[in-house]
C-alpha positions as CSV (number, residue, x, y, z in Angstrom):
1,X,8.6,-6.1,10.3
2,X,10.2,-7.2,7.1
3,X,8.1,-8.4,4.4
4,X,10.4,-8.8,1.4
5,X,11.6,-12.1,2.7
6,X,7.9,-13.7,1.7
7,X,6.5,-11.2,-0.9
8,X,8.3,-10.6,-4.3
9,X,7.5,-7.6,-6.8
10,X,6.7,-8.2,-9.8
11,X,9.5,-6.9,-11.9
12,X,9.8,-6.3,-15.8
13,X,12.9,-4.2,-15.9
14,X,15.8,-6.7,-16.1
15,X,14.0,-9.2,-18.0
16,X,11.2,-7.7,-20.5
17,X,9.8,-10.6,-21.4
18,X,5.7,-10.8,-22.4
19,X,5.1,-12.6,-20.1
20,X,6.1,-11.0,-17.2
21,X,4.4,-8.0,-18.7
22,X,1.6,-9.9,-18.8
23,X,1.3,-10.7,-15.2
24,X,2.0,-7.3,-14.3
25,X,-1.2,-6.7,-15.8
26,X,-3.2,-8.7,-14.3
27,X,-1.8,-7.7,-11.1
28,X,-2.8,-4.0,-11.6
29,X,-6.4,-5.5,-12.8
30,X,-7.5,-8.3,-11.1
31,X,-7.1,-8.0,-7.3
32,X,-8.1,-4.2,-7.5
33,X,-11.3,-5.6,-9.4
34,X,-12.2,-8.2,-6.8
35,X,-11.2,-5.7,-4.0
36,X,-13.9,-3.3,-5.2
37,X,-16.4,-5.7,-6.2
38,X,-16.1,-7.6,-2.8
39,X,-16.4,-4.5,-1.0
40,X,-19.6,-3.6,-2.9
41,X,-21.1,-7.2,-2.3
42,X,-20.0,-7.1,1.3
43,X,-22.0,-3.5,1.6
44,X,-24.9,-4.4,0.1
45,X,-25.1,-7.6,2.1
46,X,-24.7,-5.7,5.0
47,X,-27.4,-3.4,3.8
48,X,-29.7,-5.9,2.8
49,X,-29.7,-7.9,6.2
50,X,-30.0,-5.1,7.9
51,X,-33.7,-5.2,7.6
52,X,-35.9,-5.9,10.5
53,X,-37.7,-9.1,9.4
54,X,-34.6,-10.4,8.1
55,X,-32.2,-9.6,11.4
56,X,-34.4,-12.3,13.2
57,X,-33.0,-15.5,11.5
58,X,-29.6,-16.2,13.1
59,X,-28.0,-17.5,9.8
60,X,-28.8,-13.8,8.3
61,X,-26.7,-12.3,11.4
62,X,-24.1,-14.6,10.4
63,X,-24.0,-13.5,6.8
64,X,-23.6,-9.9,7.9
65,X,-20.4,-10.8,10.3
66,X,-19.1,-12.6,7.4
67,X,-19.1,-9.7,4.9
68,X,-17.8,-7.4,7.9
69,X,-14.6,-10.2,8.1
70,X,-14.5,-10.1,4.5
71,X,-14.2,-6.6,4.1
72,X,-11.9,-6.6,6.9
73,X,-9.5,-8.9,4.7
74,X,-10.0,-7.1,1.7
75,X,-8.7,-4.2,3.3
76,X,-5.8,-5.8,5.0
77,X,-3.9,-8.6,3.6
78,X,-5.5,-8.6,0.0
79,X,-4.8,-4.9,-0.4
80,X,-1.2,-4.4,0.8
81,X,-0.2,-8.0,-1.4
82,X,-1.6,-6.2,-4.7
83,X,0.6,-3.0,-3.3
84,X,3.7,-5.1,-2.8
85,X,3.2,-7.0,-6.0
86,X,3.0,-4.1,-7.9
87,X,5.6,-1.3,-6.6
88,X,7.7,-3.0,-3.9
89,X,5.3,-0.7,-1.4
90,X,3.7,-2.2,1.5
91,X,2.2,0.2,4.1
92,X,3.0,-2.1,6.6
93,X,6.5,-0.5,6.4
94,X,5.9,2.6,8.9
95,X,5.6,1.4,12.1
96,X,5.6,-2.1,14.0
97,X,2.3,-1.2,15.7
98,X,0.6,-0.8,12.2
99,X,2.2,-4.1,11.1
100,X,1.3,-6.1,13.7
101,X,-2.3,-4.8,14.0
102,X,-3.1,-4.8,10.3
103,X,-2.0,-8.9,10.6
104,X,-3.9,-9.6,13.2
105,X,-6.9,-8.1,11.8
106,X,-6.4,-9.5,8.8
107,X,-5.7,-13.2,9.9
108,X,-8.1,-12.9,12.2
109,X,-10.7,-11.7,9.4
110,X,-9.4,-14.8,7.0
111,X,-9.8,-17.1,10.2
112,X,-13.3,-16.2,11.0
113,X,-14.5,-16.4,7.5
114,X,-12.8,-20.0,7.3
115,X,-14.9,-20.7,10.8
116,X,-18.4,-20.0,9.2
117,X,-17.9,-21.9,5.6
């Protein structure tokens, strides 16, 4: 599946202006930070709920399925955008079967956290 049609890399070569090396900062810093900090709040959420007094209030179940669908779109979508933006790379690129699952788990993710907020 072709991806380059949506996405676009963010490119300093031609140009060399600040401010396109500016964004291309913040692409290398930002997403990575929120990828790894969301992945560490998601675990220890998970961690957390997983007590047995605290597994017997449904909206604690609830939180624990969110941070699983959150971590499922952190891994997915999120990560192979901030692979795109930065080297033109998208893993999705080696096989259809890998492309179309990794969308559907990652839409599927993004939709289930919509459903609980």
């Amino acid at each position: 599946m072709n991806t380059t049609a949506v996405k676009s890399v963010v490119s300093c070569e031609s140009y060399n202006f600040l401010e396109c090396q500016i964004a291309r900062w913040i692409w290398r810093i930002v997403p990575g930070f929120r990828i790894s900090i969301g992945t560490i709040g998601n675990l220890l959420n998970g961690i957390i709920l997983k007590r047995l007094n605290l597994r017997r209030f449904p909206r604690n179940i609830l939180l624990v399925f969110l941070a699983v669908s959150d971590s499922a779109f952190l891994w997915t979508l999120a990560l192979d955008n901030v692979l795109f933006a930065l080297n033109g790379y998208t893993f999705l690129e080696h096989g259809d079967v890998l492309c179309r699952t990794t969308w559907f788990v990652g839409y599927t993710a993004e939709a289930n956290s919509l459903l609980v907020y």
